[in-house]
N, C-alpha and C positions, 0 to 999 in steps of 0.2 A: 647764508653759510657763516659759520665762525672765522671771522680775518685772525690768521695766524700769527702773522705778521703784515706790518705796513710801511715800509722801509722808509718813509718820511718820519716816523714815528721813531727812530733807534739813530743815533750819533752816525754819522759820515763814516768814522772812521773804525765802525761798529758792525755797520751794516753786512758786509761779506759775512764773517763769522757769521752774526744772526742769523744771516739768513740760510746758508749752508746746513745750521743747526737746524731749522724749520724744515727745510726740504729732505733732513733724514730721517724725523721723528715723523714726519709725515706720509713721506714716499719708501723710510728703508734707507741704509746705507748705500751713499753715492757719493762723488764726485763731483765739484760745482768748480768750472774753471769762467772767472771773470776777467777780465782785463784788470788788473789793478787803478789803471789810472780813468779807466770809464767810472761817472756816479751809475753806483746801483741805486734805481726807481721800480718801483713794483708794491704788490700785493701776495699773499698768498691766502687761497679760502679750504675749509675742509666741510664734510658733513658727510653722518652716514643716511643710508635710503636701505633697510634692513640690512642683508648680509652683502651690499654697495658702498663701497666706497667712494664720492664723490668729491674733486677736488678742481680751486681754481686757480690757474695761473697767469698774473697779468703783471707783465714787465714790460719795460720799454730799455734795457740793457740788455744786446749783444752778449751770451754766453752759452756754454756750453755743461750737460748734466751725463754723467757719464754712469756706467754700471761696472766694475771691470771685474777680472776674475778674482781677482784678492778681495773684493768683499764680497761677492757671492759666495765664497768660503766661509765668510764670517756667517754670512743667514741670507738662507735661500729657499721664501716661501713658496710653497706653488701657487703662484696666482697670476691670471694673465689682468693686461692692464690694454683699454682701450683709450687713445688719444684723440682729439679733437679739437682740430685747428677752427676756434669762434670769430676770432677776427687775427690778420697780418699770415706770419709765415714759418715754417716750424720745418726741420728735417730729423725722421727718425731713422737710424741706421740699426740694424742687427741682422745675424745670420747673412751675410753677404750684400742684405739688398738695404736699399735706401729712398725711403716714402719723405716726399717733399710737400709738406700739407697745406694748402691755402685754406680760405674760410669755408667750412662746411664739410673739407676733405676729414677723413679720419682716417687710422691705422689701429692693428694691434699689437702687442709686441709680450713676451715672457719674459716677468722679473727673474726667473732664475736664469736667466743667459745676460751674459752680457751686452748690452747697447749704448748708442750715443745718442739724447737727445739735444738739439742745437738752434739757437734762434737767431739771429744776425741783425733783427730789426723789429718794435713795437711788436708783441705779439698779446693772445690772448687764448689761454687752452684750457678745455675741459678735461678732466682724466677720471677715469672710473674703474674701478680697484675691483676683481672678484676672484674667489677662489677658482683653480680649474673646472673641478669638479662642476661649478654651476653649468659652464657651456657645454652644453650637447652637440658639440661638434667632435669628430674622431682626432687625435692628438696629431696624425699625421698631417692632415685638414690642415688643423690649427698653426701646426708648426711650415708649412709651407706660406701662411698667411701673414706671418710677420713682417713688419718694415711692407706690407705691400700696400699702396694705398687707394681706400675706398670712396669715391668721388660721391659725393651727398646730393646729387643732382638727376638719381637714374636708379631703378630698380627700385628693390626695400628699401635702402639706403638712404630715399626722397622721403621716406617716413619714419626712419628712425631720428638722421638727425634733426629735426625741429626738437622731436618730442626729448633730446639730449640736451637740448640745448636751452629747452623752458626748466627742465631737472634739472639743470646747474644754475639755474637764476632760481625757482624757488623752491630748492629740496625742503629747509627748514619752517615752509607753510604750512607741509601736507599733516591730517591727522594720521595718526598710528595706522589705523585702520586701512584711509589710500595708501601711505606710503608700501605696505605692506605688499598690498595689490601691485603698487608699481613698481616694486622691482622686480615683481614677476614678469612683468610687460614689458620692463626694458627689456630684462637677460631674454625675453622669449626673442624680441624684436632684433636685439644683435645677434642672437644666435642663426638665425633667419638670415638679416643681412652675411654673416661671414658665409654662412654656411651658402648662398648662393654666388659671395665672390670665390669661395673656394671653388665650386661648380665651374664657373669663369675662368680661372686658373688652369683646371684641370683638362678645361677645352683645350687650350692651346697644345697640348701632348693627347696623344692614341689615349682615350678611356680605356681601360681594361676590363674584359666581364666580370672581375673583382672589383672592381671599384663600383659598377651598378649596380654588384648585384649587394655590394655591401651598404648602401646607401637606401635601398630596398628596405633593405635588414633590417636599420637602425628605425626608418620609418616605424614597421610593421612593428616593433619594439612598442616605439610612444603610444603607439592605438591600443597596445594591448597588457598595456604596464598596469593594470586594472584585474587580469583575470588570473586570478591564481595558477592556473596548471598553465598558463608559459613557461616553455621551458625547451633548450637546444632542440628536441625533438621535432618539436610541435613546428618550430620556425623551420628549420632542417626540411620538412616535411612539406610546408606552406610556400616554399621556395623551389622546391624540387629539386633539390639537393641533398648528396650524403650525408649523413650528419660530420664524419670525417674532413670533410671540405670545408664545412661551416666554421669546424674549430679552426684548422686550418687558416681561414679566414679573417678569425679575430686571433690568433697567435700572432699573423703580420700586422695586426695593431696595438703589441702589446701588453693584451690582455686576454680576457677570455667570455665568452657569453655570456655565461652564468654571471661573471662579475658587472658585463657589462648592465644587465637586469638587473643586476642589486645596484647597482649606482644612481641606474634613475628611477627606480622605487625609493630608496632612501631621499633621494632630491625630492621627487615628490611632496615626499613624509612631511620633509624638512619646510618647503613654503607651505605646508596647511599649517606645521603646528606654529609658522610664525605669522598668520594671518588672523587678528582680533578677530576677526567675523566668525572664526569658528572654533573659538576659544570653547564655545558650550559642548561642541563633541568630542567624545571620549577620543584619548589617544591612540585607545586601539582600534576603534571606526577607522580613523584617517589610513591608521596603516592595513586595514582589512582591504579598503578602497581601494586603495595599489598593489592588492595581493600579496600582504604580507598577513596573514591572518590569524599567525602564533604570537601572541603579545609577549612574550618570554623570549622567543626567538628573534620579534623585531627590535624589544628593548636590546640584546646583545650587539646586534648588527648597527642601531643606528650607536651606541657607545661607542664602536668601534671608530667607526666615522667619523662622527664630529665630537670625541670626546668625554660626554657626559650622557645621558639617560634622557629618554624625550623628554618624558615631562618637564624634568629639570630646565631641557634646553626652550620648549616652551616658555617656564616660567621666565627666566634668563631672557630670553629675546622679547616677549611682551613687557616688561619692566622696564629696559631699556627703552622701548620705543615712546613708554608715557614721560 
């Protein structure tokens, strides 16, 4: 990874600045409260892994990295961000609760809300940066998972973080091509992990035949993001359900079916046209394959999304990656 800064490298009485500087153009507008009279010692690394952000942090000064409401005014992406405590001790606070991380623990937490992250003693953390959009986890899910923390010793968990963990040591090895692959594999792998500590979560209070049956849902969604005539009905139908209850259903999350189909059709879209290996197939193949099969109508819906025109966004992310 690119060392941002190396705080042996910037005057004593430089350092703070500097480095508060790095941790905003890197992380976003924050908050960096140091002891004045403790030396700052550290490092900071960045690098992307396609639409991943990957960053390291390795200090041995006691401080604290805040989010507050006054600069979440200022810019407030939607991305969530997963932490991981590599070596020493970390505490993340938001939404009420507070994840105390040791080696291999990790959390997740939302840039757009306020938190506190805080170290007290030599520490060492991973962070990896992605838009909402990527996890396929229900927002509700998501936002209950914040500050909780996921122990790396048990479940999916036992196999995400190593594979977290060799990604922040050698993100800047991989050809275009792995890389491309692997950040499918991570975002599949944490989505997996939250999505079963959310499950875990969810034990501790009465499930509701909503929450099964919406978890159902979302499955029978991924299996079938492929066939063109999905559609409220068909699922409504496949579940034995009104379709009235269905909407119902995703209204308490939000959003709606229909959108929810188009989000991860478009995600889809999105990791094939940024995977070299299938640079040779036409742009409307990939989105015929996830059942978007009007190229007129997929070009509008993915602009919508991410900005710009597939192909475009294609060129644009393979460029980048060589």
């Amino acid at each position: 990874m690119a060392v941002l800064i190396r705080a042996r490298d910037v005057p004593a009485t430089e350092r703070a600045e500097a480095w508060l500087s790095i941790v905003c153009d890197t992380l976003g507008p924050l908050d960096v409260r140091i002891d004045p009279d403790a030396p700052l010692h550290g490092q900071i690394e960045a690098a992307q892994l396609g639409p991943l952000g990957v960053g390291r942090i390795l200090t041995s000064t006691p401080h604290t990295v805040l989010r507050t409401p006054g600069l979440i005014r200022r810019d407030a992406p939607e991305l969530y961000r997963v932490v991981m405590a590599v070596s020493g001790t970390a505490r993340l606070t938001q939404d009420g609760r507070s994840a105390r991380l040791r080696d291999g623990d990790m959390t997740i937490y939302d840039f757009a809300r306020p938190y506190e992250l805080a170290y007290d003693s030599a520490v060492e953390l991973a962070v990896f940066s992605f838009p909402r959009a990527l996890l396929a986890v229900p927002s509700d899910a998501a936002s209950r998972l914040t500050a909780v923390p996921i122990r790396g010793d048990a479940g999916t968990a036992a196999l995400t973080v190593p594979l977290l963990r060799r990604v922040a040591e050698d993100v800047e090895t991989y050809q275009p091509a792995s890389a491309a692959r692997l950040s499918t594999v991570v975002m599949d792998l944490l989505t997996t992990t939250l999505a079963e500590r959310a499950s875990q979560t969810a034990a501790l209070a009465p499930e509701t035949r909503a929450d099964v049956l919406l978890r159902h849902v979302h499955a029978f969604v991924e299996r079938h993001l492929g066939d063109a005539d999905l559609s409220p009905a068909t699922i409504a139908s496949a579940h034995h359900v009104s379709l009235r209850y269905l909407h119902r259903l995703f209204a308490s999350q939000d959003t709606t079916v229909a959108a929810w189909i188009r989000q991860r059709r478009l995600e889809r879209c999105r990791r094939d046209l940024c995977d070299p290996v299938l640079f040779d197939q036409p742009v409307s193949a990939i989105a015929a394959r996830w059942g978007l099969p009007d190229p007129a109508h997929f070009s509008r819906l993915f602009r919508q999304a991410y900005g710009m025109p597939p192909a475009e966004y294609r060129r644009t992310s393979l460029l980048s990656a060589f």
